[in-house]
Backbone bond lengths (Angstrom), bond angles and torsions (degrees), N, CA, C in turn:
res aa  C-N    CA-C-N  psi(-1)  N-CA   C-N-CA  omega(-1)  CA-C   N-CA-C  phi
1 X - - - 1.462 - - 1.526 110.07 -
2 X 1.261 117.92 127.72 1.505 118.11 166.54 1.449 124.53 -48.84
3 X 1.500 104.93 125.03 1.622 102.10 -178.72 1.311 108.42 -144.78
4 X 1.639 106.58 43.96 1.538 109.31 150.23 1.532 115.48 -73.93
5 X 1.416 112.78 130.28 1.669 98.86 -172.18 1.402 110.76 -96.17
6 X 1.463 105.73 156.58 1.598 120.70 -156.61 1.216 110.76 -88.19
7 X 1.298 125.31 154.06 1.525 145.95 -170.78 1.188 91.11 -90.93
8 X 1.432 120.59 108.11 1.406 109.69 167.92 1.245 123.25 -113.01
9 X 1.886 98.18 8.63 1.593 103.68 170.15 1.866 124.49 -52.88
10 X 1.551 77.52 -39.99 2.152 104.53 178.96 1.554 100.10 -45.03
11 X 0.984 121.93 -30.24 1.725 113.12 -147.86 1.967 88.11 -114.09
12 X 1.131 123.73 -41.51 1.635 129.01 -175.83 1.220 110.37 -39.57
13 X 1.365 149.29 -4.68 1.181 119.88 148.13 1.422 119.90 -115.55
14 X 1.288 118.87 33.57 1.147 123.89 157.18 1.583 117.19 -141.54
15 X 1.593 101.40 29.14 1.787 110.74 165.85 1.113 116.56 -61.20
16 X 1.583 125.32 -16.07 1.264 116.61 -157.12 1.500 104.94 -119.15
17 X 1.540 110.51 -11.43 1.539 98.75 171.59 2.103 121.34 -61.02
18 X 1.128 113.54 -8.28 1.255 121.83 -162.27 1.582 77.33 -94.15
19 X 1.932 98.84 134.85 1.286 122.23 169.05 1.209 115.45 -76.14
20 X 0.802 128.66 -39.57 1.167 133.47 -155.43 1.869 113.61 -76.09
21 X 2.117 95.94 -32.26 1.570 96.68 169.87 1.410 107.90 -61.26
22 X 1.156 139.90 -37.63 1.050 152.37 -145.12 1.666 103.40 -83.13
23 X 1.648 120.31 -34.79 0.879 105.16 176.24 1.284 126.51 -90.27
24 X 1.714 116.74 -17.90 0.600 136.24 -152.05 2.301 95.96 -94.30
25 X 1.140 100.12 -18.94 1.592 103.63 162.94 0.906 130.50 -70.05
26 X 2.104 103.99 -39.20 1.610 102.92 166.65 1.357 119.86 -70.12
27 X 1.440 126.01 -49.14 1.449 118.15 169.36 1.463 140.66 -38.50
28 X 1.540 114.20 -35.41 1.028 132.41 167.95 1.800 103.42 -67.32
29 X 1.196 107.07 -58.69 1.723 101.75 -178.34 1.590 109.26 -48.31
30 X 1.278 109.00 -40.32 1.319 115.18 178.03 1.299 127.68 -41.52
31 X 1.444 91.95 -63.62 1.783 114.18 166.10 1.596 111.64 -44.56
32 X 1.393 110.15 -51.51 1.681 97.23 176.09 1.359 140.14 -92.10
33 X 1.520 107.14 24.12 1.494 146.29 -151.84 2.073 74.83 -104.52
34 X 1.980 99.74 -67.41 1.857 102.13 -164.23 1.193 92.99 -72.07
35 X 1.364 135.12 -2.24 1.755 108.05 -158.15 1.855 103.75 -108.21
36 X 1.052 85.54 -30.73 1.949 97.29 174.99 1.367 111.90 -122.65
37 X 1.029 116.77 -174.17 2.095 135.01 -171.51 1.135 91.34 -119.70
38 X 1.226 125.52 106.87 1.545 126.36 160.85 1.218 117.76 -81.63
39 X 1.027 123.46 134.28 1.536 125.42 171.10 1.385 133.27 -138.58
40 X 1.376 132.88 154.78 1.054 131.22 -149.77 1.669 113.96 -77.30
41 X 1.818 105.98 -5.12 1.386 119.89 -169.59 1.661 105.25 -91.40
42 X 1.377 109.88 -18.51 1.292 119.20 170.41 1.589 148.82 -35.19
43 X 1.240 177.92 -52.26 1.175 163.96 58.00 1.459 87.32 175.79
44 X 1.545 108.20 115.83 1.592 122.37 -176.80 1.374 116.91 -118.10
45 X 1.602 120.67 148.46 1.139 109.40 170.39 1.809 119.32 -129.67
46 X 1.200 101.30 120.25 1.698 102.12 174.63 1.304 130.89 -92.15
47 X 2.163 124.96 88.47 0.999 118.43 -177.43 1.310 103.83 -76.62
48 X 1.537 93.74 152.73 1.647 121.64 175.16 1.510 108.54 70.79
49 X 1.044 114.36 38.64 1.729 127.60 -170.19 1.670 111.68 -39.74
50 X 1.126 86.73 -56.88 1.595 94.94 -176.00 1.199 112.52 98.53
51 X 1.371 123.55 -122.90 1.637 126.14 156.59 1.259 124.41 -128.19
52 X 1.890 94.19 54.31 1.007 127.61 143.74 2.054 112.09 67.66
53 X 1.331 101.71 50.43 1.323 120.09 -167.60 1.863 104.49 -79.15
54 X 1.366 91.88 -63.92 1.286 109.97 174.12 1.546 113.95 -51.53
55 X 1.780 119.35 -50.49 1.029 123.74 -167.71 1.414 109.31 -72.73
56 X 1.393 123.08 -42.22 1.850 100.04 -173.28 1.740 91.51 -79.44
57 X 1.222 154.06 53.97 1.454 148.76 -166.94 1.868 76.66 -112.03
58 X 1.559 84.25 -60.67 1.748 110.31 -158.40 1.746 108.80 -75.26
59 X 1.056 125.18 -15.45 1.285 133.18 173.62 1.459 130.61 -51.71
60 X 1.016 111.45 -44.36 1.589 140.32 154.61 1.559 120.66 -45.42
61 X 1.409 104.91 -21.08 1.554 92.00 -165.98 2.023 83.40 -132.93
62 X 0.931 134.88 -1.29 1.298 119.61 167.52 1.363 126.79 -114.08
63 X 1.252 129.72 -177.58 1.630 131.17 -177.01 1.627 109.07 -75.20
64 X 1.806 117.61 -23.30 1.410 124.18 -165.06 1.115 109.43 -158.75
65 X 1.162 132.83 153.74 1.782 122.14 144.85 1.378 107.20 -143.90
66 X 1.649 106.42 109.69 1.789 100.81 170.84 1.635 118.08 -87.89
67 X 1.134 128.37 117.39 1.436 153.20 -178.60 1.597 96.25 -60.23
68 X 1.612 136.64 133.13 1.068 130.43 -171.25 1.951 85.30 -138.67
69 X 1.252 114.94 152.95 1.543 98.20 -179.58 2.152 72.32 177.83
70 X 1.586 83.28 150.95 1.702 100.29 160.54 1.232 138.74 -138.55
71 X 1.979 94.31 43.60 0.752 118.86 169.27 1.509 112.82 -126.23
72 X 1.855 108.28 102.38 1.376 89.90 152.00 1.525 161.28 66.25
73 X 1.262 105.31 -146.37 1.336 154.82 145.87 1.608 99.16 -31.75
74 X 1.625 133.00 -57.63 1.498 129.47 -163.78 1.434 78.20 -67.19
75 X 1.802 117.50 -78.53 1.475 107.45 -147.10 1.151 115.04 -52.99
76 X 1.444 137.80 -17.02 1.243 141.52 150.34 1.755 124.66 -25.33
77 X 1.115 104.51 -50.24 1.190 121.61 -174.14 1.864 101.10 -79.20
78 X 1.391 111.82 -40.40 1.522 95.53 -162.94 1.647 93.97 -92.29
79 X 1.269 113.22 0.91 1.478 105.68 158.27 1.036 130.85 -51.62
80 X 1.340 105.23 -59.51 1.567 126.07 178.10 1.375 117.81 -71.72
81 X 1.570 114.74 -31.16 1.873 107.91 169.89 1.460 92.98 -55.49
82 X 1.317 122.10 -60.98 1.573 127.95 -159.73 1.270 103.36 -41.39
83 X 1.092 117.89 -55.25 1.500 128.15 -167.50 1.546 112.46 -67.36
84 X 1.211 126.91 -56.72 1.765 122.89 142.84 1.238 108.08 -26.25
85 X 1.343 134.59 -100.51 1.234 150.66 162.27 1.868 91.66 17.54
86 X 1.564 101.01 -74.97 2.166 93.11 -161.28 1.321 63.44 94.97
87 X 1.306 156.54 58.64 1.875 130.53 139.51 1.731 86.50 -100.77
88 X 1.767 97.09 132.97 1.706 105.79 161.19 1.726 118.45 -101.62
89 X 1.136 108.71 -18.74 1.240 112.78 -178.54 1.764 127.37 -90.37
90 X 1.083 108.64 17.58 1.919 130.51 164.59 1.642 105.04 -93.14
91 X 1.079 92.71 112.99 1.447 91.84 159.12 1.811 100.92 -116.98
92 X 1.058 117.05 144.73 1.829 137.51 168.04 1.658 106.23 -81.47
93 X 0.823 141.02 144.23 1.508 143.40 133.91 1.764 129.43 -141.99
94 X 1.278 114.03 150.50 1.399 105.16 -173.05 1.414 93.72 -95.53
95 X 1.233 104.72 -176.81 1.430 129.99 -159.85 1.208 135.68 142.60
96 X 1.488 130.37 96.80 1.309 137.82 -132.58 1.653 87.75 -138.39
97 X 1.351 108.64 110.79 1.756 124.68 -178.44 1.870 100.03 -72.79
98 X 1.392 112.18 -36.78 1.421 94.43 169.42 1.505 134.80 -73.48
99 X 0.970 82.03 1.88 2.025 100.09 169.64 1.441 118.94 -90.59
100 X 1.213 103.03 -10.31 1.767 108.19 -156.40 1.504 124.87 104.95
101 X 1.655 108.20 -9.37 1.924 90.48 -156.25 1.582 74.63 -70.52
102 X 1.630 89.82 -162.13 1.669 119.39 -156.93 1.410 85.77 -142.55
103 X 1.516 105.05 145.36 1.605 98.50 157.22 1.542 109.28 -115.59
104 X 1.058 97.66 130.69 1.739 110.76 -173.74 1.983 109.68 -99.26
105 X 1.264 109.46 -159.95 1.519 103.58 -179.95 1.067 118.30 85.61
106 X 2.185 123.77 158.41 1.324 83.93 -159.47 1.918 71.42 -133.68
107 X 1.225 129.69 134.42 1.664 125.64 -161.04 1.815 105.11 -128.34
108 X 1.180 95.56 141.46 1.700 116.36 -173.93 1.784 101.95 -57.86
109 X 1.251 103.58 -49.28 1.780 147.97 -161.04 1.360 117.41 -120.40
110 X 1.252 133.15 130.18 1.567 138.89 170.98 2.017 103.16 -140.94
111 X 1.396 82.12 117.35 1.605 88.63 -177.34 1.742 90.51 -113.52
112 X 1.809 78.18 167.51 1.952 88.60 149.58 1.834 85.83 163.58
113 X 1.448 93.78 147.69 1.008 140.43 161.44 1.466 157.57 -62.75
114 X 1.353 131.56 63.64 1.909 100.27 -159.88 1.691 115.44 87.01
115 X 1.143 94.69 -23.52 1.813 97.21 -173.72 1.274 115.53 -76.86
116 X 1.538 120.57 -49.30 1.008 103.98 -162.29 1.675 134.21 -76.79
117 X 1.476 111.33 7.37 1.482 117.33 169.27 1.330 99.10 -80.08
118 X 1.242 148.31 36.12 1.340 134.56 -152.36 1.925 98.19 -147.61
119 X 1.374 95.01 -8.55 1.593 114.02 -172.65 1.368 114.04 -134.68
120 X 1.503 100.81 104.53 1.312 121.22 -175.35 2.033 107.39 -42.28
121 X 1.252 112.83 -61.29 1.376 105.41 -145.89 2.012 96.05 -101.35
122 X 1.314 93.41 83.54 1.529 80.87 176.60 1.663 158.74 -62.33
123 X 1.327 91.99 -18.91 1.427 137.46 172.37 2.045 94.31 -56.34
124 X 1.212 100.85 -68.37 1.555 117.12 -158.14 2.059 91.47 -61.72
125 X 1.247 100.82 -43.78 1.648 96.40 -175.57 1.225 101.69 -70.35
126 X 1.527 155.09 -64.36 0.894 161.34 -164.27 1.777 103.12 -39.37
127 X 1.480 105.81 -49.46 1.497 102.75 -165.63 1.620 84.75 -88.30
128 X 1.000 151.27 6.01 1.990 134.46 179.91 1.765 78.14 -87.57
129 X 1.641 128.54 -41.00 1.232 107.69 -147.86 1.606 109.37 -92.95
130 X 1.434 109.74 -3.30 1.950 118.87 -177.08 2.035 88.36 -86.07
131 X 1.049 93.73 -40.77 1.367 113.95 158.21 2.178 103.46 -6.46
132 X 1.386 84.67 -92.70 1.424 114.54 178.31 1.565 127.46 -66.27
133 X 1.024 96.43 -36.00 1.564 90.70 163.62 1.098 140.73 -53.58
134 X 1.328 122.17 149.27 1.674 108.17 -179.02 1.405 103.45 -101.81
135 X 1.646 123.45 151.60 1.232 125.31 -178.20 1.458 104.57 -63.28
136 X 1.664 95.47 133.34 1.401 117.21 159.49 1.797 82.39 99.44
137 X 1.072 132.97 17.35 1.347 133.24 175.23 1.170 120.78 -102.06
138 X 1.267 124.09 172.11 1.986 116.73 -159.75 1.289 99.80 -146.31
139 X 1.585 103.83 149.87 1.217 136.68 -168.49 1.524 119.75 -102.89
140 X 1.488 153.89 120.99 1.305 135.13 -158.98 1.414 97.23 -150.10
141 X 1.432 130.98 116.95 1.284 142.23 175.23 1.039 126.65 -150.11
142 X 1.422 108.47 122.87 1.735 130.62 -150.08 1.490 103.02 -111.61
143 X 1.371 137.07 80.96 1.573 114.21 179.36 1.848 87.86 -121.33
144 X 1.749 93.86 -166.17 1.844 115.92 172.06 1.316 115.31 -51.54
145 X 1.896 117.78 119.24 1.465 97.62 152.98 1.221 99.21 -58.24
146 X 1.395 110.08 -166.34 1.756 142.71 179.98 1.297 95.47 -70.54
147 X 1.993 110.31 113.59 0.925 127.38 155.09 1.482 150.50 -104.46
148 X 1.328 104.03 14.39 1.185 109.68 -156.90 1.247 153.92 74.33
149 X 1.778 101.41 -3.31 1.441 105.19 -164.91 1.859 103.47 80.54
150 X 0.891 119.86 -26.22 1.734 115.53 -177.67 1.761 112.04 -61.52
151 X 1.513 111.93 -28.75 1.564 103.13 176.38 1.426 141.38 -90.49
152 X 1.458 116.02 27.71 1.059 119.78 168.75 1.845 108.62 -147.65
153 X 1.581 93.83 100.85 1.457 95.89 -175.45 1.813 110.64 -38.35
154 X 1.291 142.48 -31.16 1.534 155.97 126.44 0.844 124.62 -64.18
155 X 1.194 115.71 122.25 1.591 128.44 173.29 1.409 102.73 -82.88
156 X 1.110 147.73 -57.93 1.749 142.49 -179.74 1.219 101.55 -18.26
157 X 1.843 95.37 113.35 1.451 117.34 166.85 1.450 106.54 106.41
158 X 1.395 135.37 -24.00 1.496 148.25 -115.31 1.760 73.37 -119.69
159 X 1.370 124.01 127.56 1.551 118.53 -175.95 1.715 88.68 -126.90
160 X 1.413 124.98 -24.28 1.353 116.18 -170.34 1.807 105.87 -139.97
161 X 0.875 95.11 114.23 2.313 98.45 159.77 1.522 106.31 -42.77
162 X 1.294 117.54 72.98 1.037 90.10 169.58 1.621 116.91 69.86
163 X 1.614 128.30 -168.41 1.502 133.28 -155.67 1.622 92.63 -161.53
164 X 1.553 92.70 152.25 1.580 113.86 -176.68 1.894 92.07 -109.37
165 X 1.029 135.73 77.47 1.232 147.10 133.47 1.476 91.90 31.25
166 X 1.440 136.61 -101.99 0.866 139.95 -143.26 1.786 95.31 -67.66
167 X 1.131 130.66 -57.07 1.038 138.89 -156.79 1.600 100.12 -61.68
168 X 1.492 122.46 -27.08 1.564 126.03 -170.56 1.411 101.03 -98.50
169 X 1.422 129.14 -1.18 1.587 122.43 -167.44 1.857 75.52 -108.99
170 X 1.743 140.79 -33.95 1.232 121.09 -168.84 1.711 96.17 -77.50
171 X 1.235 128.73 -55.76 1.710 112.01 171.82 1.477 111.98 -27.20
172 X 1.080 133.08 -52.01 1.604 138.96 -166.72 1.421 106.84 -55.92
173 X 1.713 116.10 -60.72 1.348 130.55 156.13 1.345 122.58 -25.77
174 X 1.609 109.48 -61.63 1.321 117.93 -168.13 1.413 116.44 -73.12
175 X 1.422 118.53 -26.74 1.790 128.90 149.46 1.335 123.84 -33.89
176 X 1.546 100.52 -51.74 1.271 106.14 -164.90 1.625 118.28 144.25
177 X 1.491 91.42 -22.07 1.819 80.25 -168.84 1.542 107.39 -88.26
178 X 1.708 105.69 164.44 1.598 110.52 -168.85 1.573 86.60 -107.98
179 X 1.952 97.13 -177.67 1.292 89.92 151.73 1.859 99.78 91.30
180 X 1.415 113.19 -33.68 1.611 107.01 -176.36 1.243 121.17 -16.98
181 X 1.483 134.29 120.98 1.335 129.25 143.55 1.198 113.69 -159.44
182 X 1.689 103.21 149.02 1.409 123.63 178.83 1.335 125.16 -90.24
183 X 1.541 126.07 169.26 1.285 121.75 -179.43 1.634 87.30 -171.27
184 X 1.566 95.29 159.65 1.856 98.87 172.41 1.862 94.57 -106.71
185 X 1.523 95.97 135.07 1.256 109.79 -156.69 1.640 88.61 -85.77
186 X 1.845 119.60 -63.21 0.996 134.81 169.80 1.327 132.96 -137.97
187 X 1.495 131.91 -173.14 1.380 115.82 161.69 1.254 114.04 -140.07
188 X 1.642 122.21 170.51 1.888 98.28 -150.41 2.324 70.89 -141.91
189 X 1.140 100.24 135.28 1.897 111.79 -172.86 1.337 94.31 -120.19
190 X 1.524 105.58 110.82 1.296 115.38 -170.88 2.095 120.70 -135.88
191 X 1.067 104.82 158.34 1.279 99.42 -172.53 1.853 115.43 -59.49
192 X 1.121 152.29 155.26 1.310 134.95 -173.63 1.830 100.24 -149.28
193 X 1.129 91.63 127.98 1.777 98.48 -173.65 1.176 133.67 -37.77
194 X 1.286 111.20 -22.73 1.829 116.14 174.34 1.797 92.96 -82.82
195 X 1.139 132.31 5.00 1.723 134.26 177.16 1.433 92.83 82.76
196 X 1.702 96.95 161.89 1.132 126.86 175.36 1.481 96.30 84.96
197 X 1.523 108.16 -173.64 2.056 107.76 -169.53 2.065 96.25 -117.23
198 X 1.102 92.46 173.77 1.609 114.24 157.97 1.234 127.64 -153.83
199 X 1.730 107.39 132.79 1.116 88.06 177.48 1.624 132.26 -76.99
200 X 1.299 115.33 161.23 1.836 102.40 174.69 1.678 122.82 -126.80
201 X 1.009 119.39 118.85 1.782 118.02 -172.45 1.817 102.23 -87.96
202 X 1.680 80.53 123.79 1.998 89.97 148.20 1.100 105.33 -130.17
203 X 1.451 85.46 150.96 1.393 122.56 170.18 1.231 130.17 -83.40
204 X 0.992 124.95 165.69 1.566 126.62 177.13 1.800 104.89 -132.44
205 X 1.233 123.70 113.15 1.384 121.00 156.57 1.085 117.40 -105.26
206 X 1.700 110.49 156.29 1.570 132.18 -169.78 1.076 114.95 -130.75
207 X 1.723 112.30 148.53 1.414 90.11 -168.76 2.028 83.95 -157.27
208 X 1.323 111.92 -174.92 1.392 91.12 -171.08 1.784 91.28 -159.07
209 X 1.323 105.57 146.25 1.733 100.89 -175.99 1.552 112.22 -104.00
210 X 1.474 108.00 127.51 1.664 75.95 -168.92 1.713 124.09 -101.69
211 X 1.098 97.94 -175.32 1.783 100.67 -149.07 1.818 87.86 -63.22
C-alpha cells in the first residue's frame, strides 16, 4: 500500500466545499453528543483537525477545543472560520508525530476524525493519546469500517482500509481505556473506480480513562 504521505495543504482551501465532509462532521459530533455528557467545564482535543469541521461542531458545548493537525494550510483555514465565527475558545496548533513533535496537554475529551487511516502505527498513537487524558476522561474516534481499499480514489498517505471494529476497540483496551464501545456514527455513498457508488460506514468508538 502506498505510504507516501499527502500534502494536504494543496486541497485546504477547498476541504470544505465537499458535502458530504460537512455532513459527515455533524453526524459524528452527534454521535459524541449520545455517547458522552458534554459539558461546558470540559477542555477538548481534536487530533488531525483538519479545518476544523468536527471541532467548531464540538465547540459550543465545551470549556475549549485545541485543534491539532500537520497540516498547515488546514489549521489555516480553521483559523480563519474561528476568527469569522467571534469563537475564543479554539485554539489551532501544528504538530506532526512523524517529525518528532509530542503532543502534550492535559484534555477532559480527545476526538478525531478520518485520521486515523492516515497513521501507520496505531497502537503507538493510541497510547500518546491515554497519554493525555485526564482520569475519568473520554476518548471518541470516528474513522472507515473495512473498505477494501475502494474509498479513496488515492491511496497516498492511506496506511489502513479502513478498521476491523473489534480488533480497534481491543488496542483501546490494551492502552488502558475502559468502557469500549462502538456504534456506526454515519455513512458517506460514493462514486468507486470500477463505476457506479458504494456505500461506506464509520464508526465511532468510545472509550473512557478511569479516574
Amino acid at each position: 500500500m502506498e505510504n507516501i504521505k499527502r500534502d494536504f495543504d494543496k486541497v485546504a482551501r477547498t476541504w470544505d466545499e465537499e458535502p458530504r465532509r460537512m455532513k459527515l462532521a455533524s453526524d459524528v459530533a452527534d454521535g459524541i453528543a449520545m455517547s458522552i455528557s458534554l459539558a461546558s467545564s470540559m477542555d477538548a482535543m481534536d487530533f488531525g483537525c483538519g479545518t476544523g469541521l468536527l471541532t467548531l461542531k464540538l465547540q459550543p458545548f465545551v470549556r475549549t477545543v485545541t485543534g491539532i493537525d500537520s497540516s498547515q494550510g488546514m489549521l489555516d483555514v480553521l483559523k480563519n472560520k474561528a476568527a469569522h465565527l467571534g469563537v475564543a475558545n479554539v485554539t489551532a496548533l501544528h504538530r506532526d508525530l512523524d517529525k518528532g513533535d509530542v503532543l502534550d496537554g492535559r484534555f477532559h475529551l480527545v476526538t478525531s476524525s478520518m485520521t486515523f487511516h492516515h497513521v501507520q502505527d496505531i497502537r503507538n498513537l493510541l497510547t500518546a493519546l491515554y497519554k493525555i487524558v485526564l482520569p475519568g476522561g473520554y476518548i471518541a474516534i470516528a474513522d472507515l469500517d473495512l473498505d477494501d481499499g475502494k474509498f479513496h480514489e488515492d491511496s497516498t498517505g492511506v496506511f489502513h482500509n479502513g478498521f476491523d471494529r473489534t480488533w480497534l476497540q481491543h488496542i483501546f483496551s490494551e492502552v488502558g481505556f475502559s468502557d469500549v464501545v462502538s456504534s456506526t456514527a454515519s455513512s458517506i455513498t460514493k462514486p468507486v473506480v470500477e463505476g457506479g457508488t458504494r456505500e461506506f460506514t464509520i464508526f465511532l468508538i468510545t472509550g473512557r480513562k478511569n479516574v
